[in-house]
PLY file of the C-alpha trace (Angstrom):
ply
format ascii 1.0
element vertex 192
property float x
property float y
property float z
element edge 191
property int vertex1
property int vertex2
end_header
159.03 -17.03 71.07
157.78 -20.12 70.14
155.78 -22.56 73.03
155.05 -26.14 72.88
152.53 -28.03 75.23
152.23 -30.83 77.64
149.43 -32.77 79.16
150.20 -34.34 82.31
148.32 -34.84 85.83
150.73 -34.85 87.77
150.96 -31.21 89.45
154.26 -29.38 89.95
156.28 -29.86 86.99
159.08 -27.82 86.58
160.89 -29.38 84.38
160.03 -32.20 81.51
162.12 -35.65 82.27
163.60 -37.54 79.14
162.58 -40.50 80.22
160.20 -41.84 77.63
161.41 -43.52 74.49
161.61 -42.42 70.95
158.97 -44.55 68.45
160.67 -46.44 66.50
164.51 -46.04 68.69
165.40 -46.95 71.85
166.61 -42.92 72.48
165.15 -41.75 75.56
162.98 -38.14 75.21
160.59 -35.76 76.54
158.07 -35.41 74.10
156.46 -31.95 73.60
154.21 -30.84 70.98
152.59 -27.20 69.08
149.11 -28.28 69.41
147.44 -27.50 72.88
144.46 -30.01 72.33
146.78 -33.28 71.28
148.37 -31.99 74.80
145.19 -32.78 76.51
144.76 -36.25 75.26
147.61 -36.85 78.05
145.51 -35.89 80.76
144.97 -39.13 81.67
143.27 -39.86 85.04
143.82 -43.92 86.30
140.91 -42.80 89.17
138.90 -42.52 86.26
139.74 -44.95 83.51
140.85 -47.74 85.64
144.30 -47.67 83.90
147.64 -46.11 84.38
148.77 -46.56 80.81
147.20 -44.44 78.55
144.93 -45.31 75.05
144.95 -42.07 73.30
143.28 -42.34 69.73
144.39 -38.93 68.53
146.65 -37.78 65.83
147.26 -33.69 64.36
146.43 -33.37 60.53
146.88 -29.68 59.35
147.28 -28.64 62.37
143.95 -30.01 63.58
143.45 -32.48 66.43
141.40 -35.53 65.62
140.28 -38.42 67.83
138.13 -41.47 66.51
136.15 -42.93 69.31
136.48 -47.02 69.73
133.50 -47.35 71.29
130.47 -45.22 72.22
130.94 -42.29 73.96
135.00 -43.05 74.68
135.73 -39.35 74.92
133.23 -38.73 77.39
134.48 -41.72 79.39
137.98 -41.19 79.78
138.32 -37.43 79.68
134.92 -36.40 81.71
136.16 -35.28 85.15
139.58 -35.65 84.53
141.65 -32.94 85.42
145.45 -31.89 85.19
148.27 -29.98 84.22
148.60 -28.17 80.45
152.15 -27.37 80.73
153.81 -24.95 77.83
157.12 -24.85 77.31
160.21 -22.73 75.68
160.70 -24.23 72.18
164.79 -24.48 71.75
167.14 -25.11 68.87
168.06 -28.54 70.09
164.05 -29.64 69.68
163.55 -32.41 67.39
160.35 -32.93 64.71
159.12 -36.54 65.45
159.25 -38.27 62.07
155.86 -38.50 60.61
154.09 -36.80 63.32
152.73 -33.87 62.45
153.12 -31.36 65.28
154.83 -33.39 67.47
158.93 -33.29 68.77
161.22 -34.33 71.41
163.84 -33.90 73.12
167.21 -35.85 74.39
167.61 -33.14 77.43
165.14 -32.11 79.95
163.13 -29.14 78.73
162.21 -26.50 81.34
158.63 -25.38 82.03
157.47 -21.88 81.45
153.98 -21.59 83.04
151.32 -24.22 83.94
147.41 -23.82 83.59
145.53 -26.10 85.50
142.68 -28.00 83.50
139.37 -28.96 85.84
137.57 -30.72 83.42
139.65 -32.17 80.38
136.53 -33.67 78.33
134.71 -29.59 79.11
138.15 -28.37 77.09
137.82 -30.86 74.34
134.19 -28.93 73.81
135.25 -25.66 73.47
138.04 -26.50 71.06
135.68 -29.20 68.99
133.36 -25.86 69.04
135.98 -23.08 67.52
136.95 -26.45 64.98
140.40 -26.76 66.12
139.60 -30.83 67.77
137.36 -32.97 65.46
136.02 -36.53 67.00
134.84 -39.52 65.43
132.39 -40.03 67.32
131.92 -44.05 67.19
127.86 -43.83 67.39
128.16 -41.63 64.30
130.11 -43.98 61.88
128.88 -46.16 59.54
128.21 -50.10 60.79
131.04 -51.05 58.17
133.23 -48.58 60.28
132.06 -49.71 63.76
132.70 -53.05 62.57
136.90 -52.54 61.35
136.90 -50.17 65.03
135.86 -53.81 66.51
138.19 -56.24 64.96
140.95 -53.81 64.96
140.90 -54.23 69.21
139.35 -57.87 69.00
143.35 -58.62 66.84
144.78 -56.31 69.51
143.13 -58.42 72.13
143.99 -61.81 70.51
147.60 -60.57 69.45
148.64 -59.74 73.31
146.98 -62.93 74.46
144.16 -61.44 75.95
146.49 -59.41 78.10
146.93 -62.53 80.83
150.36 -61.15 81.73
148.95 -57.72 82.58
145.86 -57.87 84.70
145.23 -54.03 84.67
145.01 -53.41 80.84
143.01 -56.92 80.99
140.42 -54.89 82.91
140.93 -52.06 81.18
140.06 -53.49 77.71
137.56 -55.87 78.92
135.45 -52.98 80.55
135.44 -50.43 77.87
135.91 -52.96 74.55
133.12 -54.91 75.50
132.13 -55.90 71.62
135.80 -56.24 70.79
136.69 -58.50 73.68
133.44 -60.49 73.28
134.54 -60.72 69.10
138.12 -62.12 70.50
136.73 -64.74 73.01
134.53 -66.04 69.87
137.33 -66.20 67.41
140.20 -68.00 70.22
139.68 -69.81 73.20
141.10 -68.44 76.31
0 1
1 2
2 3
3 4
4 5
5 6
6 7
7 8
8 9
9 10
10 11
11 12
12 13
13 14
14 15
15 16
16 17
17 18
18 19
19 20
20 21
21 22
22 23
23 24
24 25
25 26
26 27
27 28
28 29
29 30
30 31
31 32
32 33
33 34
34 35
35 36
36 37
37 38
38 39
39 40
40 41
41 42
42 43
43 44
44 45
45 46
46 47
47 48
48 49
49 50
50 51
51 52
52 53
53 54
54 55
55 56
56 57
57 58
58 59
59 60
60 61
61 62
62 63
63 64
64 65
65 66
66 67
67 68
68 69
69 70
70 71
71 72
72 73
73 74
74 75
75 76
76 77
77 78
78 79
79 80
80 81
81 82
82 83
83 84
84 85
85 86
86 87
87 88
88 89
89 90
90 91
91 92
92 93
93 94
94 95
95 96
96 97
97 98
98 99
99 100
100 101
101 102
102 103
103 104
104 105
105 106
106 107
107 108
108 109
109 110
110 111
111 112
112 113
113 114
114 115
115 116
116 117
117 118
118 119
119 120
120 121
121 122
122 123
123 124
124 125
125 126
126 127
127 128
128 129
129 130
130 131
131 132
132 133
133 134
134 135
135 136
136 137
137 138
138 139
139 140
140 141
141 142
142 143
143 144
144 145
145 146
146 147
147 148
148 149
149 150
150 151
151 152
152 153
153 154
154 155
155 156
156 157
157 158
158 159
159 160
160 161
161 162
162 163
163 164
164 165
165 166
166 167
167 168
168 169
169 170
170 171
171 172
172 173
173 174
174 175
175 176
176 177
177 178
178 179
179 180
180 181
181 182
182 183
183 184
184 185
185 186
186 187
187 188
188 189
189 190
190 191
């Protein structure tokens, strides 16, 4: 039998909601998907990061998790200490492929859980996978300056684009914490 994953931290799941929507649609889904370290990305801890929503910069190519880092050491900052739920899951006939994203599907009916493992330490996880080459960062002290540079303006336009977040005061925070050179970019290029 087939499993997919999910990466939650909230404890005691036994059964994935459809409750979130489908990209592109207004359909509400659960979203599962076949690639236990893209699961983990969804570990997300608000203790930790400050932030309830979540900023994951992953995506699955070949069936290979990558992450590219925004700014130095992100990783490390949101995932170290951060623990949760990895919860797999009974892949059915009425599972959908997302389109364009590889490994990933949903679902319009709540799927049931199978088993849970509990994950102490999400950013530890990320290691061992990164080691065995199935989760490859982009580690943002590691790219060129012409790369850091796009990583910048693409959240200083982000930043700009939403107004500098003035209608939500926790992803303000959020951003202006961790995107330091991207929010100070933004603040140069508009007036507040």
């Amino acid at each position: 039998m087939d499993f997919l994953y999910h990466g939650s931290n909230f404890p005691g799941i036994t059964e994935l909601k459809a409750n979130s929507k489908l990209h592109g649609t207004g359909e509400i889904v659960a979203y599962a998907t076949d690639n236990i370290p893209y699961a983990l990305l969804f570990i997300w801890d608000e203790a930790i990061t400050g932030y309830s929503g979540k900023h994951v910069t992953g995506w699955i190519k070949n069936g290979i998790t990558y992450y590219e880092e925004q700014f130095p050491d992100q990783l490390k900052v949101f995932y170290s200490g951060a623990s949760g739920y990895l919860y797999r899951l009974n892949k059915s006939a009425d599972m959908q492929v997302v389109h364009n994203r590889e490994g990933m599907f949903y679902s319009v009916s709540d799927i049931s859980v199978a088993d849970t493992e509990y994950i102490c330490d999400v950013y530890t996880e990320f290691l061992k996978y990164e080691a065995v080459g199935q989760f490859k960062v982009f580690r943002y002290n590691e790219q060129s300056d012409e790369r850091k540079s796009e990583l910048i303006e693409l959240i200083s336009n982000a930043i700009v684009r939403e107004n500098f977040y003035k209608n939500d005061d926790a992803h303000r925070k959020f951003i202006k914490k961790h995107f330091i050179e991207s929010w100070k970019r933004a603040t140069e290029h508009s007036s507040i």
